[in-house]
N, C-alpha and C positions, 0 to 999 in steps of 0.2 A: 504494500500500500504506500501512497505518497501524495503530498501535499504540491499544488499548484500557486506559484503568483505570476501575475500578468502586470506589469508595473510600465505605465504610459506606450504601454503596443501600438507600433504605429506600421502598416505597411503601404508604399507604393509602387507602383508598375510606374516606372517613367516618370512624367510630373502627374497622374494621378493618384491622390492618395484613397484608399479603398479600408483605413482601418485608422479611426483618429484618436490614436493618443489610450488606449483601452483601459483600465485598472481592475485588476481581478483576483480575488483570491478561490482555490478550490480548497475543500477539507478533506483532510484524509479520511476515507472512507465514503466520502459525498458522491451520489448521484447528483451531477449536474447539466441541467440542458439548456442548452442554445436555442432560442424561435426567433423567429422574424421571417418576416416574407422574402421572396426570393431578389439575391442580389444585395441582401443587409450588410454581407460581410460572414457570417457566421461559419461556413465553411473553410472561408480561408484562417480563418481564426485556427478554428482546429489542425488545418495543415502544419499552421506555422508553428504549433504544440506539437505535431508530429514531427515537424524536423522535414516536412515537405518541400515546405516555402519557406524562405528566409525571412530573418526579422528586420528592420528597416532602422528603427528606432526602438528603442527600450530597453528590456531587462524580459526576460521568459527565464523563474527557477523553478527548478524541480527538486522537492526537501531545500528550498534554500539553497541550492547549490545553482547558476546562472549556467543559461546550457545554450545560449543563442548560437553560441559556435560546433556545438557538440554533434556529430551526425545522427539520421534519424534511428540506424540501427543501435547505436551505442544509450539511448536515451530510457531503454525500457519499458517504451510502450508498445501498446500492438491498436491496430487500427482497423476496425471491420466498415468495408465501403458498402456502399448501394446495390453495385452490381456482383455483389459476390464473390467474385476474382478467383474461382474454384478452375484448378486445373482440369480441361474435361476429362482427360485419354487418363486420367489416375482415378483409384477408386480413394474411395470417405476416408478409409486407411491413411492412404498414401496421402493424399492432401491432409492430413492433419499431422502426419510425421514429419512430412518433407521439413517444415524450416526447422525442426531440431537434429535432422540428417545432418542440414548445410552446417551447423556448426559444431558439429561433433560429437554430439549425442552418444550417449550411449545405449546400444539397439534395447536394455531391459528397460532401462531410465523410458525411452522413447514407448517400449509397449505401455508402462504403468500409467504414463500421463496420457497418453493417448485411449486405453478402457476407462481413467477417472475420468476424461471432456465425455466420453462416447456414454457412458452410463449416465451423467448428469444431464446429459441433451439428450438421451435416450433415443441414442442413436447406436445402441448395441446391434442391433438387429441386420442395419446397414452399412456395414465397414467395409462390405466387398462391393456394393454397387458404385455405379462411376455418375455422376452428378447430371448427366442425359436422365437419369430412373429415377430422379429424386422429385419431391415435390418444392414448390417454393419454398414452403416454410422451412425443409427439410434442409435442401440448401444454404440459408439464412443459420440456421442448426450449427454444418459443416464450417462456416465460415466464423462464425462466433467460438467453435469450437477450434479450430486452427488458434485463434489468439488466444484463449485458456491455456493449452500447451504448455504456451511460451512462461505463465505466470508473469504477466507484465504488473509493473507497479502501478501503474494506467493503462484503462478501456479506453479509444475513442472510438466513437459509433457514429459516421455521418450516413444521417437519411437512411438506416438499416432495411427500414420495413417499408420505404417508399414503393417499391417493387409488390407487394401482397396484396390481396385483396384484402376488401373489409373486414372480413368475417377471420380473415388471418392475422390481421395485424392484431383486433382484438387479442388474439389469444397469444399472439409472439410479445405485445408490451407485458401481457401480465409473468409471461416467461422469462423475459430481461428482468423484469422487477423482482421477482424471485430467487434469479440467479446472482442477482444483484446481493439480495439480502445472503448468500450463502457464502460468496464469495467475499463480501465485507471489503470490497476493492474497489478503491476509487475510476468512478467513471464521467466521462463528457459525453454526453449525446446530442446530436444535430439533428433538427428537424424544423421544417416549416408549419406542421400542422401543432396547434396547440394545443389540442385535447391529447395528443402525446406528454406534450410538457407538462400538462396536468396532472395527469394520470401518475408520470412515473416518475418526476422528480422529487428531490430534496427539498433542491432550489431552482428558480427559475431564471435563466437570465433573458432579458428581451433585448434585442439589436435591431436599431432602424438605421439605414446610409451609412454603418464602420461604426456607430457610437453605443454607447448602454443607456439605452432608455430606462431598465430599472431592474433591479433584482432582489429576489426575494422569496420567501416561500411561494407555493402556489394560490394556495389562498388569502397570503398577505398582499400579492399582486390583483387577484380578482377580487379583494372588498378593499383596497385602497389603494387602485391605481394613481400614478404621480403625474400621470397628465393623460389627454385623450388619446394619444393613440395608443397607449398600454390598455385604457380601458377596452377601446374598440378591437384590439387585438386578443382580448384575455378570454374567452367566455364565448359559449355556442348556446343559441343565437346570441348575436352580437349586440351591447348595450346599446340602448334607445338614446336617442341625442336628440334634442328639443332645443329652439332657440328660447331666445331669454334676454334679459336684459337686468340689470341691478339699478335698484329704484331705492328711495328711503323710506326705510317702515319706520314703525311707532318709535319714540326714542330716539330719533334720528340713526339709527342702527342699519346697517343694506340689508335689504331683501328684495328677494329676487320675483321679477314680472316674466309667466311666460308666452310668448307670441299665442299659439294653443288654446291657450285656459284664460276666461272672460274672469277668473275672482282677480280680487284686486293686489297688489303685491303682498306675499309672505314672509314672514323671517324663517331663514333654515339654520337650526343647531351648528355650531363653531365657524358660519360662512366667512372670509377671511373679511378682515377689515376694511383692508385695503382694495379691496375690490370695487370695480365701477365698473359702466358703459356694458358691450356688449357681450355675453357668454352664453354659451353652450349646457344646458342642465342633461345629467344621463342618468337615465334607470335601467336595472336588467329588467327581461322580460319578464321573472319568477317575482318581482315587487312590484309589478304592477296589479290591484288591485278591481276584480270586477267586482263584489260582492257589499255588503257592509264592512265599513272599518270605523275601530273608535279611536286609532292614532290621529294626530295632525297630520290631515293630506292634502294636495290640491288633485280638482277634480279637472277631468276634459271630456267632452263630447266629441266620440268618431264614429265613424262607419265601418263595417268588416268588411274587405274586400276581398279575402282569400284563408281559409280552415286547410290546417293539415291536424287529421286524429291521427294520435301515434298508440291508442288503446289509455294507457297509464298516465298519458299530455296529451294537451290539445294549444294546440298553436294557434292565435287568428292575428291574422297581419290588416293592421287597420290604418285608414287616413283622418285624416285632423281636417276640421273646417281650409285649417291653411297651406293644405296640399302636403306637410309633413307625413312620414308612417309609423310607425308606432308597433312594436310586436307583443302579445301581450300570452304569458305563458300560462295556463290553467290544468291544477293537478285532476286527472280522471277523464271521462268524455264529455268536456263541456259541452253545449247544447248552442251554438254560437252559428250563423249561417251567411253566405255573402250577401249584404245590404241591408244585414241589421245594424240597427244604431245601439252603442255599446257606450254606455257611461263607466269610465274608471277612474278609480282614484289613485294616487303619486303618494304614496309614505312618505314625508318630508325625512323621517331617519334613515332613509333609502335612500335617499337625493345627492347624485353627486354633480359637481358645478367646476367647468371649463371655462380659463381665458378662451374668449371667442380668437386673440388673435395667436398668443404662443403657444392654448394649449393646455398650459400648466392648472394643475388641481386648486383649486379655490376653497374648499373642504377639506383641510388637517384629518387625516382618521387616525383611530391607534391603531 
């Protein structure tokens, strides 16, 4: 196991810079994941952990030891890609001895660790087939099991499961997470989708253009995101965003007017002081409220334009008098149809609140 710091990482190709300035620490033992849409950076981030790509600017240690110069073999990590990289013409065997061959292994050393990867991926069964006979998942298995092997002090995993169907990734994240817990070995994982990041991290890190938009538990990012696009990035369906404006309530104190909603301005719990002019208010779907509530809410009148039942939810995606939409998430089969009119109410302690112009969180949470 081994500890990661990433201290001002900065990479360019030529005079473009694609990674500005990074600051990162990993824990030994941390499951950590990278999201961000495609072209964030996050990729290259991981290569240049791998000893892929060079470093430009900074400091990259491994246990405190600075390895920017170090090569990528000598660094002790192992790296499982996207496309698998399984040699075809070798069987499950052979592709998981082979890199303990090249460096001198010894053939018992080589059978022990290769029955420990193959029984743990339980892939005892297939050690003579050659990776044409294998299934995806199976595959993904082999390849994951080549880096066990090795016993790297560091996983990195980019986009493993992009290649799977649905119904597989499902069950290959809860497998990583498992194997994760057994092997108690620090990992990095890349991925653009973030019900991944969800699901299987420690911590999260989010990358928008080369930078760290925020990092943090899962949960500490999806109930107090640090500005809007973490919110709009964090969370399936994707938070509701309403315009708004800050206006003065009682007291002379801000509260927020929204474009939407005909009441009159409200005060919202801890809204920052210093705020004015125009902003952006965001609800997840799962607080917006159809029913009675005895909280402080603001209410809005829409229209249901489109239901998806999913048996256990029901989705109904709505518009606002002022052409905004609005998703609003209901546990069980609601009873909701297109072009009914749908009054809901906003839990002001649910209400989170964006600079209209940079973004940034206007709502302190803990």
């Amino acid at each position: 196991m081994a500890s990661l710091s990433l201290e001002r990482i900065v990479k360019r190709y030529g005079g473009t810079s694609v990674i500005h300035g990074v600051d990162l620490d990993v824990r030994d033992g941390e499951l950590m994941v990278f999201v961000g849409p495609s072209g964030c950076g996050k990729s290259t981030l991981l290569r240049m952990i791998a000893g892929l790509e060079s470093v430009t600017a900074g400091d990259l240690r491994i246990d405190g030891v600075r390895v920017n110069d170090v090569p990528a073999a000598q660094r002790g990590l192992a790296m499982v890609f996207q496309s698998y990289a399984l040699y075809p013409h070798m069987t499950v065997y052979q592709n998981l001895a082979f890199g303990l061959e090249n460096v001198g292994t010894p053939r018992a050393e080589i059978d022990a660790k290769v029955e420990d990867a193959a029984r743990m991926l339980q892939l005892d069964a297939l050690l003579a087939r050659r990776p044409t006979q294998l299934s995806g998942g199976q595959r993904q298995r082999v390849a994951i099991g080549r880096a066990i092997v090795r016993n790297p002090k560091v996983f990195l995993f980019d986009e493993p499961l992009s290649n799977l169907d649905a119904e597989l990734r499902v069950q290959m994240r809860a497998e990583l997470t498992a194997l994760h817990r057994r092997l108690g070995t620090t990992m990095i994982y890349v991925t653009h989708d973030q019900i991944e990041a969800m699901t299987m991290a420690d911590r999260i890190v989010v990358l928008r253009a080369g930078r760290v938009e925020q990092e943090g538990t899962p949960l500490a990012l999806y109930n107090a995101p640090q500005n809007r696009f973490v919110a709009g990035f964090i969370g399936s369906p994707q938070m509701n965003f309403l315009r708004g404006t800050v206006a003065t309530g009682e007291n002379g104190a801000p509260a927020l007017a929204l474009e939407a909603a005909a009441s009159r301005p409200f005060a919202v719990p801890r809204l920052d002081a210093g705020a004015s002019g125009k902003i952006v208010a965001g609800v997840r779907p799962e607080h917006v409220v159809t029913g009675a509530i005895e909280d402080a809410a603001v209410t809005i009148d829409t229209t249901v334009e489109r239901v998806e039942q999913l048996g256990a939810t029901t989705f109904a995606y709505c518009v606002l008098p002022n052409g905004e939409r609005l998703t609003v998430q209901s546990a069980g089969q609601a009873a909701h149809a297109p072009g009914d009119p749908l009054r809901v109410a906003v839990p002001l302690a649910h209400l989170h609140a964006f600079d209209a112009d940079d973004g940034r969180s206007l709502i302190p949470r803990a």
